[in-house]
PQR file with spaces between the fields and no chain letter, atoms N, CA, C, O and H, PARSE charges and radii, in Angstrom:
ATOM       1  N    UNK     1      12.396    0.636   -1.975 -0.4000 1.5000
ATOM       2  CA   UNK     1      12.749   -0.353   -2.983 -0.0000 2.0000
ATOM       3  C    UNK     1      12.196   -1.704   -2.566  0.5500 1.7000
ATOM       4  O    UNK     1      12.195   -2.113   -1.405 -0.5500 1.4000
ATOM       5  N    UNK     2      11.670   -2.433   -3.739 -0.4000 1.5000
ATOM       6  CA   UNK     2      11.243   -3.839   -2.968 -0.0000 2.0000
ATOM       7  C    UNK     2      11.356   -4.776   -4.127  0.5500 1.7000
ATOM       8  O    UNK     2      11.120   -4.291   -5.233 -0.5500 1.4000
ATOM       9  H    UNK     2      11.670   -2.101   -4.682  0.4000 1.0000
ATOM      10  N    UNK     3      11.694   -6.094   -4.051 -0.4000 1.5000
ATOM      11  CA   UNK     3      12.110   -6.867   -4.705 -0.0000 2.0000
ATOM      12  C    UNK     3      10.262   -7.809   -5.592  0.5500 1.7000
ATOM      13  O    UNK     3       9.324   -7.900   -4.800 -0.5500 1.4000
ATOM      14  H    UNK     3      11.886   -6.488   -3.152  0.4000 1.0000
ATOM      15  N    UNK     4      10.116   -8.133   -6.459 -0.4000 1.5000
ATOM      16  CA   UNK     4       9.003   -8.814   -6.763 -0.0000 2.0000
ATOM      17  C    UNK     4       9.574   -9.992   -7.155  0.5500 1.7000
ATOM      18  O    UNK     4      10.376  -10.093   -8.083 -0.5500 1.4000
ATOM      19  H    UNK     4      10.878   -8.060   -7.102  0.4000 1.0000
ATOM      20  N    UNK     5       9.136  -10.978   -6.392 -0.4000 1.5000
ATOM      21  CA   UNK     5       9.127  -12.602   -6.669 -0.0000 2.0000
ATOM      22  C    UNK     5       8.110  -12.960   -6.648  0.5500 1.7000
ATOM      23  O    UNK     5       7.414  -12.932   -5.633 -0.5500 1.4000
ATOM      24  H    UNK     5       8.485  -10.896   -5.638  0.4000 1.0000
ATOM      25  N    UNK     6       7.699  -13.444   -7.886 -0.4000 1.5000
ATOM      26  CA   UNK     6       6.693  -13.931   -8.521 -0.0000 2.0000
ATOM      27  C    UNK     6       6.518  -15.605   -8.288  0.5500 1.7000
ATOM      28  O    UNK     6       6.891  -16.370   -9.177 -0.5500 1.4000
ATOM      29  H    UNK     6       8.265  -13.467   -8.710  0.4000 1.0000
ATOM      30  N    UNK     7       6.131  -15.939   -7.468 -0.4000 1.5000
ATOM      31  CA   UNK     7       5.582  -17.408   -7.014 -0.0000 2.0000
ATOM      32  C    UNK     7       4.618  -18.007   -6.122  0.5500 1.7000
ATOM      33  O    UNK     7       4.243  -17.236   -5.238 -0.5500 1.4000
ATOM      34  H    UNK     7       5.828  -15.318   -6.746  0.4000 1.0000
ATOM      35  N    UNK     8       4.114  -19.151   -6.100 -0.4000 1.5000
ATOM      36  CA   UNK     8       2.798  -19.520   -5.933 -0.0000 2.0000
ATOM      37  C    UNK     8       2.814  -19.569   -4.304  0.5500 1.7000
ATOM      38  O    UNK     8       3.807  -19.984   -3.707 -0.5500 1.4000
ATOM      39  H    UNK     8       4.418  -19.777   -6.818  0.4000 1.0000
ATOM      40  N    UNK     9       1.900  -19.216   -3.776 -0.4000 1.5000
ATOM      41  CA   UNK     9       1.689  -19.282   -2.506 -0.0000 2.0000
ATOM      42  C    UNK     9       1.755  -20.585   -2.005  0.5500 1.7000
ATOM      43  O    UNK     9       2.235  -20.588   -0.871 -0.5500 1.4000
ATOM      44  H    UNK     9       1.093  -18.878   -4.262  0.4000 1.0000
ATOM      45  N    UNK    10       1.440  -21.747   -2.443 -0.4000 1.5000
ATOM      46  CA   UNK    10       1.484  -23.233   -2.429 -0.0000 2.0000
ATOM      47  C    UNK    10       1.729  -23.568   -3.456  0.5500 1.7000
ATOM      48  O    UNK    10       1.414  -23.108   -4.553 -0.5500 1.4000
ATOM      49  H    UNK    10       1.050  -21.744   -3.364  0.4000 1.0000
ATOM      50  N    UNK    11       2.541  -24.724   -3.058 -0.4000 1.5000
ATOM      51  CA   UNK    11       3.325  -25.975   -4.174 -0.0000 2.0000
ATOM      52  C    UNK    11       2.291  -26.219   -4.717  0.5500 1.7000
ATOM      53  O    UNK    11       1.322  -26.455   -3.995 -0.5500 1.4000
ATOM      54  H    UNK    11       2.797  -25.098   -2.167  0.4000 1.0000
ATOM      55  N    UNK    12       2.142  -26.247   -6.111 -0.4000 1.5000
ATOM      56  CA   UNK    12       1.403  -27.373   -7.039 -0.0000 2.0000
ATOM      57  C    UNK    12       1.797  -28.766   -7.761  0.5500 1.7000
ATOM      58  O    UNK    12       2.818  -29.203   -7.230 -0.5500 1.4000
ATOM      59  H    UNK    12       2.929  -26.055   -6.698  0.4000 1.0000
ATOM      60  N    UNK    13       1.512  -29.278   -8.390 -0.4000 1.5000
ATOM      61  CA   UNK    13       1.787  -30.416   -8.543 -0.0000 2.0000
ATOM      62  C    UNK    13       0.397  -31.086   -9.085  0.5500 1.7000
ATOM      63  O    UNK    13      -0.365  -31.749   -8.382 -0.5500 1.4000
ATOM      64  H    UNK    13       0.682  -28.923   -8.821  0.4000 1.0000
ATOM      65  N    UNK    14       0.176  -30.725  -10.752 -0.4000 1.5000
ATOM      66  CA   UNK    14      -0.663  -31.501  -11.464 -0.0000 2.0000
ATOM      67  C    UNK    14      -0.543  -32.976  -12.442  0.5500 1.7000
ATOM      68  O    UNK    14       0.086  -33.114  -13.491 -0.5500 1.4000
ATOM      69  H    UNK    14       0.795  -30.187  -11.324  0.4000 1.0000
ATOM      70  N    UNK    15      -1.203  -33.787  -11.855 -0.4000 1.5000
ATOM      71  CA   UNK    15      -1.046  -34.975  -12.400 -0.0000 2.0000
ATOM      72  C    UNK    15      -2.150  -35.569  -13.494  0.5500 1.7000
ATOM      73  O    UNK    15      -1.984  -36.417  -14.371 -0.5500 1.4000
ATOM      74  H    UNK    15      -1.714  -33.675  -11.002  0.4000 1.0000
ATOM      75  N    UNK    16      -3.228  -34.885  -13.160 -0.4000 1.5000
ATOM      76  CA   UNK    16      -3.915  -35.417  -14.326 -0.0000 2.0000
ATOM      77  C    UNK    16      -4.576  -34.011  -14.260  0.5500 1.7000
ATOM      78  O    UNK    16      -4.779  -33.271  -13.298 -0.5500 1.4000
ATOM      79  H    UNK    16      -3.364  -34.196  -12.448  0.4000 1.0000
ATOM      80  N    UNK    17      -4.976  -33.811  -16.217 -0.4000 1.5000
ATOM      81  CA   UNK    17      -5.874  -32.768  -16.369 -0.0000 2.0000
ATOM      82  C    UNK    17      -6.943  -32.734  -16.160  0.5500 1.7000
ATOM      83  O    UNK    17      -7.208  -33.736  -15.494 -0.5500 1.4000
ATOM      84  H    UNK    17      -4.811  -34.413  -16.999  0.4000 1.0000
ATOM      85  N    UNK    18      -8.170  -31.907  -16.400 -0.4000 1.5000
ATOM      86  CA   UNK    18      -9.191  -31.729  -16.512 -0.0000 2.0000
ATOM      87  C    UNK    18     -10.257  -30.771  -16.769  0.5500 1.7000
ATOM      88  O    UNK    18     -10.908  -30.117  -15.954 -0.5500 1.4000
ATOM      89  H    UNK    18      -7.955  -31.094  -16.940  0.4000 1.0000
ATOM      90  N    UNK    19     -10.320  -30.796  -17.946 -0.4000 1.5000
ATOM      91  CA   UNK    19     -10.667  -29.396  -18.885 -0.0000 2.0000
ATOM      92  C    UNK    19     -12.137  -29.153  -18.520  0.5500 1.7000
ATOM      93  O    UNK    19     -12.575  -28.004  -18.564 -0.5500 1.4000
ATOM      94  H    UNK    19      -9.791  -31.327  -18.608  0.4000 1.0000
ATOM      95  N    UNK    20     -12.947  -30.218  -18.150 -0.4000 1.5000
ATOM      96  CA   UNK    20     -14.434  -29.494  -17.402 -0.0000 2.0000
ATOM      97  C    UNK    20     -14.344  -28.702  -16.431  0.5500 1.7000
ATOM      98  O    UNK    20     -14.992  -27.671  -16.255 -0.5500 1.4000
ATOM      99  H    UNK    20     -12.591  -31.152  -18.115  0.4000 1.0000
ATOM     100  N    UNK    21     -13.392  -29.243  -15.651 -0.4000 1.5000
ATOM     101  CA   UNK    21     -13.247  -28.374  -14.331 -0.0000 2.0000
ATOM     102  C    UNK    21     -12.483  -27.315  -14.466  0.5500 1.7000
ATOM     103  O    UNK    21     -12.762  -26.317  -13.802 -0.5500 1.4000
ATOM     104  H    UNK    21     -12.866  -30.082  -15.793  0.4000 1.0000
ATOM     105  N    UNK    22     -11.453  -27.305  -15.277 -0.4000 1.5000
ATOM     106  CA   UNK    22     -10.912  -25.864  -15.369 -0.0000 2.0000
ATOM     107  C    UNK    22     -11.715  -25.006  -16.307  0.5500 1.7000
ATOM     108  O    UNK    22     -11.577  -23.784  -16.362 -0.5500 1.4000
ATOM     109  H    UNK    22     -11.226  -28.116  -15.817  0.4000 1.0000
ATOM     110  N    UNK    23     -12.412  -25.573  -16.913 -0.4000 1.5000
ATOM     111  CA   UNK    23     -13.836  -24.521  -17.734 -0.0000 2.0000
ATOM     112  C    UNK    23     -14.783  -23.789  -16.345  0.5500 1.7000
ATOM     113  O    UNK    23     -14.910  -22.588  -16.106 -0.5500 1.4000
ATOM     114  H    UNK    23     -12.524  -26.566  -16.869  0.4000 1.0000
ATOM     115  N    UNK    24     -15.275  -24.788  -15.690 -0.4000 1.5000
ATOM     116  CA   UNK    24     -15.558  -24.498  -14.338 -0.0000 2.0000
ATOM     117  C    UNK    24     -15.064  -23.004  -13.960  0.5500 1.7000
ATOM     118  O    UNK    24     -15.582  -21.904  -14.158 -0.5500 1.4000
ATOM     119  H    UNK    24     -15.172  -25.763  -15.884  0.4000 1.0000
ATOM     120  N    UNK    25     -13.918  -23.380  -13.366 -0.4000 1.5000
ATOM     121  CA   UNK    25     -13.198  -22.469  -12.511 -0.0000 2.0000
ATOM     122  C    UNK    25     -13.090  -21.388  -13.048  0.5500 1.7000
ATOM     123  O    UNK    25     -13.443  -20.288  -12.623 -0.5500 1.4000
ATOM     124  H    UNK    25     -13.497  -24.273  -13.205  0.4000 1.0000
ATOM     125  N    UNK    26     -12.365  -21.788  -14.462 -0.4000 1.5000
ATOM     126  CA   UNK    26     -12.354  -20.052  -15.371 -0.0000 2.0000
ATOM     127  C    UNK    26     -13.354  -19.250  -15.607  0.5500 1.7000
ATOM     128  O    UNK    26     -13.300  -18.030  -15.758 -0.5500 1.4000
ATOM     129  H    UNK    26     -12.079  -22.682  -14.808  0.4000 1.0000
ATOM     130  N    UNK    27     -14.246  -19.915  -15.637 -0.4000 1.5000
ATOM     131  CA   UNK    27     -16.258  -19.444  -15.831 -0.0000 2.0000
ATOM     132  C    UNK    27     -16.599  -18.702  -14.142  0.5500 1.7000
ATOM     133  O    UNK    27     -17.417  -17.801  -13.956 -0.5500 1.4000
ATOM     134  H    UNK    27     -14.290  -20.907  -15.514  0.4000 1.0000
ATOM     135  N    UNK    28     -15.779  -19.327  -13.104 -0.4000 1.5000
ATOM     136  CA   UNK    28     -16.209  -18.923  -11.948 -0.0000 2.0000
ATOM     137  C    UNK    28     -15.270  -17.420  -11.512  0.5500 1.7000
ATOM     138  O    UNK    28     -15.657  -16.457  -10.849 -0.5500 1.4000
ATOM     139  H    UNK    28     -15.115  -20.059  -13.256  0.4000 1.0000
ATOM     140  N    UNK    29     -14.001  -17.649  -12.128 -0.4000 1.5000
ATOM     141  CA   UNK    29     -13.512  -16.034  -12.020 -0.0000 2.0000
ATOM     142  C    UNK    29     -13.392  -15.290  -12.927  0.5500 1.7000
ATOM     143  O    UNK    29     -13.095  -14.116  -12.710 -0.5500 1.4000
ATOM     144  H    UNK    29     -13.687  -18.430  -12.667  0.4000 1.0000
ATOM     145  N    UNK    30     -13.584  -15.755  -14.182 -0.4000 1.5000
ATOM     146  CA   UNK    30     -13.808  -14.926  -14.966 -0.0000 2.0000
ATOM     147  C    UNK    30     -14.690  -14.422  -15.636  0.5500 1.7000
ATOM     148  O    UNK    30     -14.594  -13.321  -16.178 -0.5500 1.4000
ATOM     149  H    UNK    30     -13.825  -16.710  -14.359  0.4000 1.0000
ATOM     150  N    UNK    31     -15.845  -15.301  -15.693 -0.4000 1.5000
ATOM     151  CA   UNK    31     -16.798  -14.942  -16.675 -0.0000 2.0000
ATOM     152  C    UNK    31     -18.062  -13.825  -16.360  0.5500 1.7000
ATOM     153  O    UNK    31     -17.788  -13.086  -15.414 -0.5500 1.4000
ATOM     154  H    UNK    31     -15.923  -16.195  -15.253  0.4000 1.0000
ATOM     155  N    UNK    32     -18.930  -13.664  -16.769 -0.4000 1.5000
ATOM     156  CA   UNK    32     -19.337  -12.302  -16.616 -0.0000 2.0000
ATOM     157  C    UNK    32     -20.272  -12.475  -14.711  0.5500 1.7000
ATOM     158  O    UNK    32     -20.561  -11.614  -13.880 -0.5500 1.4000
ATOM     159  H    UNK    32     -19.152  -14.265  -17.537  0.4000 1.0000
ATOM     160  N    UNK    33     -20.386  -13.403  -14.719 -0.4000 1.5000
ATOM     161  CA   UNK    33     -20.803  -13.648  -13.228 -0.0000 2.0000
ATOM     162  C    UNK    33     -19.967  -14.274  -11.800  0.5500 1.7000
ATOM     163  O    UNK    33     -20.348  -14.716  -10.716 -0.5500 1.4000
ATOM     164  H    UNK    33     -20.151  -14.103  -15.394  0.4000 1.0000
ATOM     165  N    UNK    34     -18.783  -14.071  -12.375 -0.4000 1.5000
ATOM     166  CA   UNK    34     -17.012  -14.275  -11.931 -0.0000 2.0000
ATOM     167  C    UNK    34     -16.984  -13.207  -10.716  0.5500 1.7000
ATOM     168  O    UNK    34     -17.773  -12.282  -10.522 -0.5500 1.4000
ATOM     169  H    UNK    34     -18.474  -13.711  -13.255  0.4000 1.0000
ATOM     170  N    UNK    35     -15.988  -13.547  -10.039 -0.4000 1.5000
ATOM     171  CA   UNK    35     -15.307  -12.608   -9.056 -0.0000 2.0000
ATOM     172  C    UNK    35     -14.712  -11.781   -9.309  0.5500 1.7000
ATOM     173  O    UNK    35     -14.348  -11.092   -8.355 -0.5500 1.4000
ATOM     174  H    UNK    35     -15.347  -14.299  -10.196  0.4000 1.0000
ATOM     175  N    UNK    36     -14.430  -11.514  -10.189 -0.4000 1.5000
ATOM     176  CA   UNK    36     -13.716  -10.340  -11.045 -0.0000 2.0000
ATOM     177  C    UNK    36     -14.529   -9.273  -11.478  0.5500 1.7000
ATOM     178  O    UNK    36     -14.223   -8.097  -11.282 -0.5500 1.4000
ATOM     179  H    UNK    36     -14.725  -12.074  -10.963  0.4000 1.0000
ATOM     180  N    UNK    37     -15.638   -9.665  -12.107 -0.4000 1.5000
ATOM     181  CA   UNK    37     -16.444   -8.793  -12.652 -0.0000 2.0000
ATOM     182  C    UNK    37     -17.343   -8.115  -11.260  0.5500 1.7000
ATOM     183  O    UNK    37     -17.855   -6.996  -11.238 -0.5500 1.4000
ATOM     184  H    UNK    37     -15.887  -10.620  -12.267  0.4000 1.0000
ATOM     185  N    UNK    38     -17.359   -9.140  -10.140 -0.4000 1.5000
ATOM     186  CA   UNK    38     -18.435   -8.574   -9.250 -0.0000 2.0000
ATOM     187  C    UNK    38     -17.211   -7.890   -8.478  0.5500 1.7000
ATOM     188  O    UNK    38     -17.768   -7.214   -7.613 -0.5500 1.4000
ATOM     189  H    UNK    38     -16.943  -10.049  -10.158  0.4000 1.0000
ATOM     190  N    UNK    39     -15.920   -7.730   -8.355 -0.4000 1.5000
ATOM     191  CA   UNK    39     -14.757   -6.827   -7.901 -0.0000 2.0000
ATOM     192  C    UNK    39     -15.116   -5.156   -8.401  0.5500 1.7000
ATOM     193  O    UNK    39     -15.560   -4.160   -7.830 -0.5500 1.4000
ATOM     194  H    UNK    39     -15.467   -8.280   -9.057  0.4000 1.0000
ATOM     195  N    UNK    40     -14.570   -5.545  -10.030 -0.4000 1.5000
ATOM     196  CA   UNK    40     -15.299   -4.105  -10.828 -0.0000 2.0000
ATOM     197  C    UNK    40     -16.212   -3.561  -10.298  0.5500 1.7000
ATOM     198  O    UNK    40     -16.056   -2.374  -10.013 -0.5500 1.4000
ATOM     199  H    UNK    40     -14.209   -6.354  -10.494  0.4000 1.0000
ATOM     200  N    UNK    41     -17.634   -4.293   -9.934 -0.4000 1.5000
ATOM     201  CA   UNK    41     -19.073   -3.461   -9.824 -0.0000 2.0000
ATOM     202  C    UNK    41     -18.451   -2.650   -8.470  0.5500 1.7000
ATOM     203  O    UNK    41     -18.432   -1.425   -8.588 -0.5500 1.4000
ATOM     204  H    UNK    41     -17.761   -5.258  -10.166  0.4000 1.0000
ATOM     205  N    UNK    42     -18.018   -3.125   -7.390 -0.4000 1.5000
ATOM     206  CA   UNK    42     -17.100   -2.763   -6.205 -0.0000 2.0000
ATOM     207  C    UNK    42     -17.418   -1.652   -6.126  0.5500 1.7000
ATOM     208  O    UNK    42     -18.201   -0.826   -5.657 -0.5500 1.4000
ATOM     209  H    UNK    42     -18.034   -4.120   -7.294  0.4000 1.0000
ATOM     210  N    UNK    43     -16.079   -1.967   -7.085 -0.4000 1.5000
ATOM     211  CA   UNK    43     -15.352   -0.379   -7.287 -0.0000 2.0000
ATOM     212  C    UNK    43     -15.597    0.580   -8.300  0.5500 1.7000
ATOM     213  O    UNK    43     -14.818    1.522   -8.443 -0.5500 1.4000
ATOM     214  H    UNK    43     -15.443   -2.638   -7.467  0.4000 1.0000
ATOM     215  N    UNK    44     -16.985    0.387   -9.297 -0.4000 1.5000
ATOM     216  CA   UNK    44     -17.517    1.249   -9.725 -0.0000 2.0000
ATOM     217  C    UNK    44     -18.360    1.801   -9.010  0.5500 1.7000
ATOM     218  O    UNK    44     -18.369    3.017   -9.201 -0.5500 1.4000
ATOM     219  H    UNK    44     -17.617   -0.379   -9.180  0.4000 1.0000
ATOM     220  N    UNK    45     -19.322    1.341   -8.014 -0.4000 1.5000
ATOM     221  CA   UNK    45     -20.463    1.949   -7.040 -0.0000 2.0000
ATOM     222  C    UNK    45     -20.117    2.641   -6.416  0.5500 1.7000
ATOM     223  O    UNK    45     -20.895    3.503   -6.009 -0.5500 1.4000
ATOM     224  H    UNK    45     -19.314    0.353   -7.858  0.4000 1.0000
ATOM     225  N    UNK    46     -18.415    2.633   -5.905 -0.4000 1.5000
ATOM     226  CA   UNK    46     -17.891    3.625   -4.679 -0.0000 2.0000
ATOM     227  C    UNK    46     -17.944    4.908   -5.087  0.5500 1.7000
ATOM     228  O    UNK    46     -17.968    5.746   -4.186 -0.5500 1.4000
ATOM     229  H    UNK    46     -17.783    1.933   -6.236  0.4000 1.0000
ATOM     230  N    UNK    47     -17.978    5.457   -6.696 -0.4000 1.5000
ATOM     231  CA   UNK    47     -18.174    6.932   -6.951 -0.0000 2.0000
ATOM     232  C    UNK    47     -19.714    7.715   -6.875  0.5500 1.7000
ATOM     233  O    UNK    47     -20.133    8.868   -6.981 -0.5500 1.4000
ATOM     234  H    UNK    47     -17.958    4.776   -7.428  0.4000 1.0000
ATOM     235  N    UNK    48     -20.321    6.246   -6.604 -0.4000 1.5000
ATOM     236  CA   UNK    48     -21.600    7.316   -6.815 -0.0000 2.0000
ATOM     237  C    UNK    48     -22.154    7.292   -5.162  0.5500 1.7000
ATOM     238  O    UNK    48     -23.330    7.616   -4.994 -0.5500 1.4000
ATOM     239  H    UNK    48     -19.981    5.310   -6.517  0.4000 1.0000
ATOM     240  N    UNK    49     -21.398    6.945   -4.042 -0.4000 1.5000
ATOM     241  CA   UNK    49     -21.598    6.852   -2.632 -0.0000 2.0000
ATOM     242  C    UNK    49     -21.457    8.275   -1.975  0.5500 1.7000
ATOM     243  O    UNK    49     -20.535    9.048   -2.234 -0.5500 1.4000
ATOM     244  H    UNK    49     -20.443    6.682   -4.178  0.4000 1.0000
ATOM     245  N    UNK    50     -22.492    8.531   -1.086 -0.4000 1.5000
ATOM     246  CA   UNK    50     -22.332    9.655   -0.879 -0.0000 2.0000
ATOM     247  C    UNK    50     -21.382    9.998    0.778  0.5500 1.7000
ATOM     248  O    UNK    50     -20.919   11.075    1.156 -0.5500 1.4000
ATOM     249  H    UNK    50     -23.241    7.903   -0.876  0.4000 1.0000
ATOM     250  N    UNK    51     -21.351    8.751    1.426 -0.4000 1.5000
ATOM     251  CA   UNK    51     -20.640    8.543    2.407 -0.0000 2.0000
ATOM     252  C    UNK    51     -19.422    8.336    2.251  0.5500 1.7000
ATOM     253  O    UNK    51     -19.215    7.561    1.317 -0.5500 1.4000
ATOM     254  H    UNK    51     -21.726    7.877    1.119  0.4000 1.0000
ATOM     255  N    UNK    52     -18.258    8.796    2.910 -0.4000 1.5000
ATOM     256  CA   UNK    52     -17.074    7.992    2.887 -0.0000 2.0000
ATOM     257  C    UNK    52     -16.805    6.889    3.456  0.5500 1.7000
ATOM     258  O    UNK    52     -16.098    6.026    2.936 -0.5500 1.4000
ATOM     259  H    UNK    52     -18.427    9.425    3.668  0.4000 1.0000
ATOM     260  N    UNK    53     -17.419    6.780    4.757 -0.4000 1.5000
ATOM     261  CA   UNK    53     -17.390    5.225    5.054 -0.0000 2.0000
ATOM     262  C    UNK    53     -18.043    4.457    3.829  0.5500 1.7000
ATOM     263  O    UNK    53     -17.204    3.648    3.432 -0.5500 1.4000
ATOM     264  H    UNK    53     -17.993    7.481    5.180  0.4000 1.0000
ATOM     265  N    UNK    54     -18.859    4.404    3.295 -0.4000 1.5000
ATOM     266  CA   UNK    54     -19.211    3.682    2.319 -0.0000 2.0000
ATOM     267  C    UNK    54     -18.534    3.467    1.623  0.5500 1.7000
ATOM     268  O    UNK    54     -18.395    2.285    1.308 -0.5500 1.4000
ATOM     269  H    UNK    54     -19.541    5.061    3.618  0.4000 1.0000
ATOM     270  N    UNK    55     -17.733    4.484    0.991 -0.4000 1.5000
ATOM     271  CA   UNK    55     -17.333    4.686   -0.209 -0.0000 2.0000
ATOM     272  C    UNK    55     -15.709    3.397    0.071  0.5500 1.7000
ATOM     273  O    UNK    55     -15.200    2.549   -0.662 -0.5500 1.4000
ATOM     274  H    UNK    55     -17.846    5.444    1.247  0.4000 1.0000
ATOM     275  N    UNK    56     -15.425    3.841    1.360 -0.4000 1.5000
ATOM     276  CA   UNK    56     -14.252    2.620    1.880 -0.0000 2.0000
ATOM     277  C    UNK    56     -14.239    1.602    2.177  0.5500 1.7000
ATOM     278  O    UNK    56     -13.337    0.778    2.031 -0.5500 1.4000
ATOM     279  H    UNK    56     -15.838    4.530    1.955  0.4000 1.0000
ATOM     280  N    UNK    57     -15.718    1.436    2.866 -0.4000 1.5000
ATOM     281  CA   UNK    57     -16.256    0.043    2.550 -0.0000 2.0000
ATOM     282  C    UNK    57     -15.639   -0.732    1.111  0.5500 1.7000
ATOM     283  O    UNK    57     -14.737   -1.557    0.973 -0.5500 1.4000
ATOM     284  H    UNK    57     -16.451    2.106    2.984  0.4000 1.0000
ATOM     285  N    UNK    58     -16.642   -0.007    0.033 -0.4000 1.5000
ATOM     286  CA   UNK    58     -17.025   -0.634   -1.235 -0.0000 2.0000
ATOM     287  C    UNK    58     -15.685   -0.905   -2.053  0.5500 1.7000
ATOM     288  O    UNK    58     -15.724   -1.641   -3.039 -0.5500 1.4000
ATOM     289  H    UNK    58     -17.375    0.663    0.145  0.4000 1.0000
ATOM     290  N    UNK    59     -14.218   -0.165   -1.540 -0.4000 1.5000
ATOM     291  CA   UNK    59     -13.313   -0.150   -2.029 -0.0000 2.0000
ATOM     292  C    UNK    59     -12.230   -1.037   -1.139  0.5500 1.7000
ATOM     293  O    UNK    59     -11.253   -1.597   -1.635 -0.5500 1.4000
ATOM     294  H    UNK    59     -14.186    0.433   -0.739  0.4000 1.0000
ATOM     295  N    UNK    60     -12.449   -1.053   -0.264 -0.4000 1.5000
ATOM     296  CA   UNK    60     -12.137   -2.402    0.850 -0.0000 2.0000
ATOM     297  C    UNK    60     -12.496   -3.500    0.175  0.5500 1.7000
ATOM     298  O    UNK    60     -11.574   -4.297    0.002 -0.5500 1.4000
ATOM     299  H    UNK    60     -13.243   -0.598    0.139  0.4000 1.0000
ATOM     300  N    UNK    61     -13.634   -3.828   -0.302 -0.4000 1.5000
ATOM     301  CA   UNK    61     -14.433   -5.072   -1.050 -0.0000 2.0000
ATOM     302  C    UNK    61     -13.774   -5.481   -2.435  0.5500 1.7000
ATOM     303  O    UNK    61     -13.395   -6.593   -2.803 -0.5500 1.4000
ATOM     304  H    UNK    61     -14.383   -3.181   -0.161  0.4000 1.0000
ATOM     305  N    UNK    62     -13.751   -4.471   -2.981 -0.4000 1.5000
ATOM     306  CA   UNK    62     -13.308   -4.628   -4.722 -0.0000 2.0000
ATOM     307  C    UNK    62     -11.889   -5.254   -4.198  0.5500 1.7000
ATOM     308  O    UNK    62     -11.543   -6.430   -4.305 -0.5500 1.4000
ATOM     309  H    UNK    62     -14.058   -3.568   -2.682  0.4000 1.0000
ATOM     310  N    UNK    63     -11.104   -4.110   -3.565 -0.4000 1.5000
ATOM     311  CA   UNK    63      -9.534   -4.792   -3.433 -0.0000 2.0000
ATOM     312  C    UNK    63      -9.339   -5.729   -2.948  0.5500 1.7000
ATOM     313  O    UNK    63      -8.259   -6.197   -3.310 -0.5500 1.4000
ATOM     314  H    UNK    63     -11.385   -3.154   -3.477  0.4000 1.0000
ATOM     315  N    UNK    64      -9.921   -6.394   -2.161 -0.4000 1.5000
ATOM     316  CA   UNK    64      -9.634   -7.584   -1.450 -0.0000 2.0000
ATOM     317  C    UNK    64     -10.340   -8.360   -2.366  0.5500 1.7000
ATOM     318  O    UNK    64      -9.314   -8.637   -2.986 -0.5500 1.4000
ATOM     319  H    UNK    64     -10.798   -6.014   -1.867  0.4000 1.0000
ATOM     320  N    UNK    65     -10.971   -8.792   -2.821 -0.4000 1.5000
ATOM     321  CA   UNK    65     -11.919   -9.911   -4.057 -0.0000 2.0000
ATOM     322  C    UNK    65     -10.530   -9.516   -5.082  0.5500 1.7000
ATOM     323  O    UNK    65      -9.742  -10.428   -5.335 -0.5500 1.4000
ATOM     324  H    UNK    65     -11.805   -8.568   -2.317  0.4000 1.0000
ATOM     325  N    UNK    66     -10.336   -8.420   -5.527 -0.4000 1.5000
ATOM     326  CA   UNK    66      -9.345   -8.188   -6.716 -0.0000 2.0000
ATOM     327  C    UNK    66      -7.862   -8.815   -6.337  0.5500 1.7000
ATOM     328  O    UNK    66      -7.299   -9.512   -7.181 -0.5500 1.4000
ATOM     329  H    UNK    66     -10.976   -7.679   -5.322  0.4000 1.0000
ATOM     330  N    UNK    67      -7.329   -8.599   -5.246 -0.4000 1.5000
ATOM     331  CA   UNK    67      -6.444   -9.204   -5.149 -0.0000 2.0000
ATOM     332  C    UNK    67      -5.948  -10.577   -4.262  0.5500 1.7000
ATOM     333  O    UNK    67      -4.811  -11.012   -4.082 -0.5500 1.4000
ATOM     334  H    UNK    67      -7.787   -8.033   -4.560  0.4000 1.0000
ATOM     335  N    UNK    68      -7.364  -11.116   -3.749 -0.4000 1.5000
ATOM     336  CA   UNK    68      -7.566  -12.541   -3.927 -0.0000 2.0000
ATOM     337  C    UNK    68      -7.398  -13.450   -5.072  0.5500 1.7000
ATOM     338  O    UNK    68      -7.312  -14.668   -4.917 -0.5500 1.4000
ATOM     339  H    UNK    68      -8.288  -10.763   -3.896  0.4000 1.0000
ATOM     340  N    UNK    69      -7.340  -12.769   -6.423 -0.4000 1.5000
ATOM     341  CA   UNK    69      -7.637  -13.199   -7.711 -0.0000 2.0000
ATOM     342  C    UNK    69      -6.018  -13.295   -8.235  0.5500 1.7000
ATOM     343  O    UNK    69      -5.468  -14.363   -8.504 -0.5500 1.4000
ATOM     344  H    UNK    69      -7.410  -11.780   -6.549  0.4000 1.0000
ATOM     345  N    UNK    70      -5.592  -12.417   -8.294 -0.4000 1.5000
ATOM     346  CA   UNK    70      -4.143  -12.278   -8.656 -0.0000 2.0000
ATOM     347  C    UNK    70      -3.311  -12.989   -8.430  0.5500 1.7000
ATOM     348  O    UNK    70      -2.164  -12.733   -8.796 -0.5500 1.4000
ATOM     349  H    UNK    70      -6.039  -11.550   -8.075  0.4000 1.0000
């Protein structure tokens, strides 16, 4: 059994906005050349690996980029 608390690893505290830069940022994890999408490729390549070290490699990679993101 384990409890989920949902909160930020560090305090935030925004004082002024800034919609270029959060276009920025969202473009940088999300958009099609994002960390997210290069997570996916990850962990789509690991099925066509014919090694298992590889294959744990490539899935070592996706998860850790993937749940850096989260």
């Amino acid at each position: 059994m384990w409890i989920y608390d949902k909160k930020l690893q560090y305090p935030v505290n925004i004082k002024n906005t800034n919609p270029k830069l959060a276009k920025v940022i969202i473009s940088q994890l999300g958009g099609p050349d994002g960390e997210l999408a290069a997570s996916l490729r990850y962990l789509n390549q690991r099925y066509t690996m014919p090694s298992d070290k590889v294959k744990g490699l490539l899935t070592d990679i996706g998860v850790s980029v993937s749940v850096w993101h989260s």
